[in-house]
N, C-alpha and C positions, 0 to 999 in steps of 0.2 A: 504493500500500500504506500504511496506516494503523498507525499505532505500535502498535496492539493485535498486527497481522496481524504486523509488523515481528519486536517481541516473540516471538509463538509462532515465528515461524520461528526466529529466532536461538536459543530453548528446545533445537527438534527437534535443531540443531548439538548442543549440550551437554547433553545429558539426563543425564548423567553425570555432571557433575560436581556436587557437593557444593549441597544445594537453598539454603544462603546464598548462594552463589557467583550462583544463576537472581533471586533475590531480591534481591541489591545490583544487577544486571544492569537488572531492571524497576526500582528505585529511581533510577539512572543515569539510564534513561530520563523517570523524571518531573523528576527533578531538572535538565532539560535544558530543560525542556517540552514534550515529546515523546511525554507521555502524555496521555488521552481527557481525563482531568481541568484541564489548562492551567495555566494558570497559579496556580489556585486550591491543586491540589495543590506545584505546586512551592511557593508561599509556606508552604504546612502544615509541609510536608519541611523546611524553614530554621530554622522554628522548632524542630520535634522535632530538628533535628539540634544544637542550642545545648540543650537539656535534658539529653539522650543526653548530651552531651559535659559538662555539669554535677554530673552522678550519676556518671559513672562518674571524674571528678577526685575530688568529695567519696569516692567507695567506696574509690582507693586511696591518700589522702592518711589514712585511718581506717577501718579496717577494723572499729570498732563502727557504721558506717554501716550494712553489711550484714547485722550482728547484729539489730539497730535493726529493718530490714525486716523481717526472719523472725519476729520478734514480732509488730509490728506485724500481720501476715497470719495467724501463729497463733491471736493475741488474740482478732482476729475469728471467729474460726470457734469460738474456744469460746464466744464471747459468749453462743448463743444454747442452747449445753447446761446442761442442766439440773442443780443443783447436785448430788443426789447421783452422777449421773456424773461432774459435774466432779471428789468428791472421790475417788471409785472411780479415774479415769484416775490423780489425785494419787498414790495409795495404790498403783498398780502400778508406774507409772514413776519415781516418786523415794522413795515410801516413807513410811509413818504414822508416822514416831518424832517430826517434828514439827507441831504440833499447828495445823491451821492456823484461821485465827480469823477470818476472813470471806472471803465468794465472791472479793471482788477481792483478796486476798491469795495466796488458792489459784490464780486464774487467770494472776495477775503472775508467780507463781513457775511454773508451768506453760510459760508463753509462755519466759519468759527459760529453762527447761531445753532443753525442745524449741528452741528458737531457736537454742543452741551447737554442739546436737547437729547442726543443718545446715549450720553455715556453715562448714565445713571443706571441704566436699565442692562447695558452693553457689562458691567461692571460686576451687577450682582448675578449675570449669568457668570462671569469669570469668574468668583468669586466661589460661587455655587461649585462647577465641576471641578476647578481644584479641591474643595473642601469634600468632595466626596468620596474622595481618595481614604482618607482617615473613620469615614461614616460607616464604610462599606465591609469592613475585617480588611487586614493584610491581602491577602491575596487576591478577593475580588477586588479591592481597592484600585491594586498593583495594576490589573488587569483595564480599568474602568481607568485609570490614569495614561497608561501605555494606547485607549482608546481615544481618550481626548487629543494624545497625540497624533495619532495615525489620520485622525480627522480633520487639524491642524496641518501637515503635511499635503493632506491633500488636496484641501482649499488652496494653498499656496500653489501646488503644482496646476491644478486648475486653471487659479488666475493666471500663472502663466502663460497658457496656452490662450486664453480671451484675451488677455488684456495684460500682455507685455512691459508697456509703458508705463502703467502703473505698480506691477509689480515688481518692476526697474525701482520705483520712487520707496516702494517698501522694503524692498529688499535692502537697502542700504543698512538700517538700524533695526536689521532681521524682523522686523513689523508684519511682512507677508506671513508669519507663525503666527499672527492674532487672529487676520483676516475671515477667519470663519467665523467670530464672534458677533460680526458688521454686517455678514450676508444676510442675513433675517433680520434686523431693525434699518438695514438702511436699502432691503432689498426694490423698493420702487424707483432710489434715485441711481442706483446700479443699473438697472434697466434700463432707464432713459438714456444712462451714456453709454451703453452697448448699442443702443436703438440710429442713436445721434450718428455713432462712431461708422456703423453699418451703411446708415443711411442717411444724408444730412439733411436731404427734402422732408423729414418727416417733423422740421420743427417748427413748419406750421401748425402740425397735431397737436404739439404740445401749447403754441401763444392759445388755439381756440382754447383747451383745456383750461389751460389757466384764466382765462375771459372768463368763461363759464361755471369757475369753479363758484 
């Protein structure tokens, strides 16, 4: 029986429990070398596990760290909207009383609004999965931790393959290892700049949208 086969059986045991739990399980097994990929994969796994573990000391040694991100990923996705929407969004969610005096002014203040507005919530999910490590006994912990990673990794590889550019701008201060944390609270303004990026006719969609909102 082959680690793959190994794997799915040991799956059909736990189907139940919690899909980081099946995920730190297959990661175990690479990280053993015990999966189809060898050795290649476990060397990959060592290093993403010394990133993981860099991002998430910088995020709670400073918690403008994961402010920082949420801009960052905002930023981007307005980059590519067009200015009078940019200042139409401005004008609904913080308000025209001040006057703003160039695209990157408006987009700055943009990012950093919407950016506070996540990281509350963005926070005590981070907060949450690390701590479950400790809730769960040793081992399932070990497991459900080793999950959190694998899921982390993967989002990062992800982005890379969408959206390059920006995962250029994360990758710097190893950030692209949070990046899964953003994909469900900031998942509509991701869309729009994958949409934008794709398509740039489509940001008349977005001024009517926001007209109408």
């Amino acid at each position: 029986m082959n680690a793959t086969m190994l794997a799915k059986s040991i799956m059909s045991g736990v189907i139940s429990v919690p899909m980081d739990f099946y995920l730190g399980l297959e990661r175990t097994f690479q990280d053993l070398n015990l999966s189809d990929g060898g050795r290649r994969i476990q060397y990959r796994n060592m290093q993403d596990d010394i990133r993981v573990g860099r991002a998430i000391r910088n995020a709670f040694r400073d918690r403008n760290e994961i402010t920082q991100i949420a801009k960052i990923i905002i930023d981007d996705s307005l980059k590519n909207l067009p200015e009078p929407a940019l200042k139409k969004v401005y004008d609904k969610l913080i308000g025209g009383a001040t006057s703003m005096t160039s695209r990157t002014t408006t987009q700055l203040a943009l990012s950093s609004y919407l950016g506070s507005k996540v990281v509350s919530g963005v926070m005590l999910s981070f907060i949450s999965r690390i701590a479950l490590r400790g809730l769960t006994g040793t081992m399932t912990g070990g497991m459900v931790a080793q999950g959190v990673i694998s899921r982390a990794c993967e989002s990062s590889r992800r982005l890379h393959m969408q959206n390059p550019q920006l995962w250029q701008k994360l990758r710097v201060k190893d950030y692209d290892m949070l990046y899964f944390f953003f994909e469900e609270p900031l998942q509509n303004y991701i869309k729009m700049g994958e949409t934008l990026r794709k398509n740039p006719t489509a940001s008349q969609e977005f001024i009517n949208a926001i007209e109408n909102y």
